[in-house]
C-alpha positions as CSV (number, residue, x, y, z in Angstrom):
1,X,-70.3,98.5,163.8
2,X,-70.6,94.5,162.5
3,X,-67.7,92.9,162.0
4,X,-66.1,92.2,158.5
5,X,-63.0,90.6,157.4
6,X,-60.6,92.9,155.3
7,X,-57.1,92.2,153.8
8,X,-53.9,93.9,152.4
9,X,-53.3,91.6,149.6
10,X,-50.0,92.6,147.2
11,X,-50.7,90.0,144.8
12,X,-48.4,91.0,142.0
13,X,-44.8,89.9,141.7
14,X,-42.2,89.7,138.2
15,X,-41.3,85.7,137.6
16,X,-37.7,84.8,139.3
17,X,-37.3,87.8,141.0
18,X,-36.8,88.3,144.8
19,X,-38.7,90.7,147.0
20,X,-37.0,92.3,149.8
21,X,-37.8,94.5,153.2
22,X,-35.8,97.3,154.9
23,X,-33.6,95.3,156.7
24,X,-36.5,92.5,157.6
25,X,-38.8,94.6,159.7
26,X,-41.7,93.7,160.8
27,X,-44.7,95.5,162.2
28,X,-48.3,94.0,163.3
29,X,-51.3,95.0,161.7
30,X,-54.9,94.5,163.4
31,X,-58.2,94.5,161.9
32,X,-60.0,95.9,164.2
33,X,-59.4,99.1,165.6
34,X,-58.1,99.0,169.3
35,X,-60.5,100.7,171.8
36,X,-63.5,99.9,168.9
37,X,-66.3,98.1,169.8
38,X,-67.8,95.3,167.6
39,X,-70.9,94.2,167.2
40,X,-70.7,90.0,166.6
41,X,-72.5,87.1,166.6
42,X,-71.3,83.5,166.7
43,X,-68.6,82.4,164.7
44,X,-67.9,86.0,163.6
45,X,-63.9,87.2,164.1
46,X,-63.7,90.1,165.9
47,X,-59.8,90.5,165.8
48,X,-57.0,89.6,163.8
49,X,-53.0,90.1,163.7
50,X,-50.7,89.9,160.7
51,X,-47.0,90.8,160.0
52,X,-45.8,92.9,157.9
53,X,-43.0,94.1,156.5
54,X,-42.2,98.0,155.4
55,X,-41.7,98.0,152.3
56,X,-39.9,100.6,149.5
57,X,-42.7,102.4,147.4
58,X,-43.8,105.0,145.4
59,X,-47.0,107.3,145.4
60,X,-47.9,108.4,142.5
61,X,-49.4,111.9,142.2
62,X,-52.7,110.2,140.1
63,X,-53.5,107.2,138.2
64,X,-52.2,108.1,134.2
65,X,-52.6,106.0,131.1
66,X,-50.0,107.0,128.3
67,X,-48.1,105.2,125.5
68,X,-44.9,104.2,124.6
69,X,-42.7,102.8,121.5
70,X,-43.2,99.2,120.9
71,X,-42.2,97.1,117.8
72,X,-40.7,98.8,115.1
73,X,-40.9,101.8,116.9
74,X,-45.3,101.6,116.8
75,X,-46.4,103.1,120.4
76,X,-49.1,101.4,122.1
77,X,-51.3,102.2,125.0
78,X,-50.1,101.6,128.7
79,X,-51.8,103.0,132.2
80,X,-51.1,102.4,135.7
81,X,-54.3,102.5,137.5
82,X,-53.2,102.8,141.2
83,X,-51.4,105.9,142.8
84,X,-49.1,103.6,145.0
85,X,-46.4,100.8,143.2
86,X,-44.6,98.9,145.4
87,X,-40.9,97.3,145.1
88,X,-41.0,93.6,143.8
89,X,-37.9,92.8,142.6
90,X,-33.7,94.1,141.9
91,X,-32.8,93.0,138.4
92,X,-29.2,91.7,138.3
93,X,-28.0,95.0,136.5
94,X,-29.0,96.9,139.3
95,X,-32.9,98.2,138.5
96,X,-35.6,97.9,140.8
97,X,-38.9,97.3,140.0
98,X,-42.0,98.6,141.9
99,X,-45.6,97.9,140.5
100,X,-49.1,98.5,141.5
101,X,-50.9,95.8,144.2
102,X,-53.8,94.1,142.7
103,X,-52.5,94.0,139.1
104,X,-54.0,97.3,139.0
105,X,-52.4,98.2,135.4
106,X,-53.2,97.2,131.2
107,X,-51.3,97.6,128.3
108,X,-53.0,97.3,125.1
109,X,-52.5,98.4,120.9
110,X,-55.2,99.7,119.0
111,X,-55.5,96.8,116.7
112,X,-54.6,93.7,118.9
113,X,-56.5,94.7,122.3
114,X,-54.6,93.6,125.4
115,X,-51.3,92.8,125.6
116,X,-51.1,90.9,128.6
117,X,-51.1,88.0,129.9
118,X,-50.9,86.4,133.8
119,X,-47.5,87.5,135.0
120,X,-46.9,90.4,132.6
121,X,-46.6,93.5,134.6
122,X,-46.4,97.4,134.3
123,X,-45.1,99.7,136.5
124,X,-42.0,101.6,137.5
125,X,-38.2,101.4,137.1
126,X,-35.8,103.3,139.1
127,X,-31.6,102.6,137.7
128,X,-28.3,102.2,139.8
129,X,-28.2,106.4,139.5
130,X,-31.8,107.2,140.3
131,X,-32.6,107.3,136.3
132,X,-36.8,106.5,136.2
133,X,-38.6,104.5,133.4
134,X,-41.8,103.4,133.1
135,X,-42.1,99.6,131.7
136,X,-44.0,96.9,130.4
137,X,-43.1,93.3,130.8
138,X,-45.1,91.3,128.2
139,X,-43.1,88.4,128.1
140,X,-46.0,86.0,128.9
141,X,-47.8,87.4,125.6
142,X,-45.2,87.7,123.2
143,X,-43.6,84.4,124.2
144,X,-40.2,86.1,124.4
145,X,-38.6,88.1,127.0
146,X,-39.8,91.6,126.3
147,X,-39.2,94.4,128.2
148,X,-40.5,97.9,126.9
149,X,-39.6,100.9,128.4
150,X,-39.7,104.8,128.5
151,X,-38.2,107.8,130.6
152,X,-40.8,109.4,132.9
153,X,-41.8,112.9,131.3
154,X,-41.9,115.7,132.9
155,X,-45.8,116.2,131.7
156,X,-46.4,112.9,133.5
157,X,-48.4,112.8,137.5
158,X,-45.3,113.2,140.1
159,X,-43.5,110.6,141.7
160,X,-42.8,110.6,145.3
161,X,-40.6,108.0,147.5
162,X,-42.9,105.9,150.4
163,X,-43.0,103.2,152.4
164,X,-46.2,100.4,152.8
165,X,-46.7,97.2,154.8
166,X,-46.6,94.7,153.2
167,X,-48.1,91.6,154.0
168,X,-45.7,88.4,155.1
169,X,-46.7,85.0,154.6
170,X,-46.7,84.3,158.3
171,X,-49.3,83.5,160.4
172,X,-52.6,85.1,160.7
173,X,-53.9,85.3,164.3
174,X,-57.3,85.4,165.0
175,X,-60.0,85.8,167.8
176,X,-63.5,84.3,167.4
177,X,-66.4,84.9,169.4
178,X,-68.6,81.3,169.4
179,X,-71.6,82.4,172.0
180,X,-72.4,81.9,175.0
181,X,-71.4,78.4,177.2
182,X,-73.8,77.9,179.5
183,X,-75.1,81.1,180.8
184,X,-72.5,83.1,182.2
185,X,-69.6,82.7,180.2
186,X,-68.6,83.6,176.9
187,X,-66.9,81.4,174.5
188,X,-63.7,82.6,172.4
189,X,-61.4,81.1,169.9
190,X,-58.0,81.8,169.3
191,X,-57.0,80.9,165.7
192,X,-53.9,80.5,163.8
193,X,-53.6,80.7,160.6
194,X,-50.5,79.6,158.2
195,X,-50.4,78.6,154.7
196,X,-50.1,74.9,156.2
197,X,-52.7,74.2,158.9
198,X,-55.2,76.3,161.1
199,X,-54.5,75.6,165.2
200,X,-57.7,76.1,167.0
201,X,-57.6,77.0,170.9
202,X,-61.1,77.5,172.7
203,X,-61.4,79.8,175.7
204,X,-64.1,80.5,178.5
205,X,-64.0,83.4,180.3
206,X,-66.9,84.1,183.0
207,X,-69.8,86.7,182.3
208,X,-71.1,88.7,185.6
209,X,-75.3,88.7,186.4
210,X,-75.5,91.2,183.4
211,X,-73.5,89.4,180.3
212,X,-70.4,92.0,181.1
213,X,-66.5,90.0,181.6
214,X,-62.9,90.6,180.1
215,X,-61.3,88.2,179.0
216,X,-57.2,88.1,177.6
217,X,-56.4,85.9,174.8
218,X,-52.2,85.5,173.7
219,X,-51.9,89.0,175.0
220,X,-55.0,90.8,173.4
221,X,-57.0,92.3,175.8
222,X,-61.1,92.7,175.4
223,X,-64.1,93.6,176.6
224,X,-67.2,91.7,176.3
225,X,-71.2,92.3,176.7
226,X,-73.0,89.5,175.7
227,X,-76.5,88.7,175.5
228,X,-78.3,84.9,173.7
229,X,-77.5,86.5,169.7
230,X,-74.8,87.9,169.6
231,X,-72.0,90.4,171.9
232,X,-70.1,94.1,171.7
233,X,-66.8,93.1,172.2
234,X,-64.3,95.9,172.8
235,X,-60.2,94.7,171.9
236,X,-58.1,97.6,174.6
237,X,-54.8,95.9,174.1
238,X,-52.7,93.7,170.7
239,X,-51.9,90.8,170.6
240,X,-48.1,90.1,172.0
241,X,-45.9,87.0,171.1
242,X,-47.0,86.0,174.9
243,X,-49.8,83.7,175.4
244,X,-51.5,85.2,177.7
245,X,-53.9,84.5,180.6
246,X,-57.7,85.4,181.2
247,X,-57.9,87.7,183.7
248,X,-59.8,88.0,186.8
249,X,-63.5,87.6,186.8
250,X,-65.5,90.5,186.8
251,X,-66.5,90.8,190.9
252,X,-69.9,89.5,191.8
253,X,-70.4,91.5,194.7
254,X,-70.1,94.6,192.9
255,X,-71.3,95.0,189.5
256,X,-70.5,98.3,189.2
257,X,-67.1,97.8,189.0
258,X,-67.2,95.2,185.7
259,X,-65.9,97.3,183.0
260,X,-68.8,99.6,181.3
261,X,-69.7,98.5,177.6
């Protein structure tokens, strides 16, 4: 399969609130599948590393739109469009907050439209004794703090406890193939990424008679079959903290033995 560039992106967060993790673990997340081979040409990623943190969630039976009492006791329209919200924020009194990613959620009345604005959210509320409430924030839109709120029903989809990753704002690691150098070696980068700078570290790593060689980059360990255009490129071990070496050239007196792509 090509390559392609995907991301987890929780992009939703209440103003002056403060995330949090299960006690600040972390767990690495690749995008590409170990063991997968990938099809690239120059300049095309073929693996990447992230952290992330698990992080409290729920998963929500279905995606449901409903309503709920607003001023002077009017109900308007509100609908979470997402079957997972994820924790964001513990208010002071003791509520935490979970919300779909991707501002997947509205809130609108029949006569004004939309009642949001950037940074209002919807989502889920869960109290000091477990007590559940969905909610709108439309602060941003009524210029005011507002906070509208009502008990889940039991007519409304199940709600079910969960964990997701969730992405940190670490460092993204990243392995490029750039072509061929010369013609029998293969030229990789390792990139990495922070909200700062991007460090760039170029690698060779020699190619036997028929384009095959391995090569190890900060622990990741591939595969490579490369011809002029472009290479499959197999990633059989992660990434570690370690930088690591390349390893041995593939032999020349016996071909055969170069790993099979």
């Amino acid at each position: 399969m090509r390559a392609s560039l995907f991301a987890l992106i929780l992009c939703a967060i209440i103003p002056g609130g403060r995330a949090s993790a299960l006690d600040d673990q972390t767990v690495k997340l690749t995008r590409a599948p170990i063991g997968t081979p990938i099809v690239v040409t120059p300049g095309q990623e073929f693996y990447a590393q992230v952290e992330a943190e698990p992080t409290p969630a729920y998963h929500l039976q279905a995606p449901f739109k409903s309503t709920m009492p607003g001023t002077m006791g009017l109900p308007f329209g509100f609908a979470v469009d997402a079957d997972t919200l994820v924790f964001v924020y513990e208010s002071p009194s003791g509520w935490d907050y979970f919300i779909p990613p991707n501002h997947q959620y509205r809130a609108w009345h029949s006569l004004l439209g939309s009642v949001l604005r950037d940074g209002d959210t919807v989502g889920l509320r869960v109290g000091p004794a477990g007590q559940k409430e969905w909610f709108v924030d439309n602060s941003r839109y009524a210029r005011q703090p507002k906070l509208w709120t009502r008990p889940i029903a039991p007519t409304d989809p199940a709600l079910k406890p969960t964990e997701v990753d969730f992405i940190t704002e670490q460092a993204v690691e990243r392995l490029i193939y750039l072509g061929l150098s010369g013609r029998d070696r293969a030229k990789i980068r390792f990139a990495k990424v922070t909200a700062r700078r991007t460090k760039n570290v170029d690698f060779t790593f020699p190619l036997d008679a028929e384009g095959r060689g391995v090569g190890a980059v900060n622990g990741a360990e591939f595969t490579i079959k490369a011809v002029r255009t472009e290479a499959v490129i197999t990633v059989i071990k992660a990434m570690t903290s370690d930088v690591g070496r390349p390893l041995p050239a593939p032999p020349t007196q016996n071909v055969g033995a170069a790993p099979a792509i």
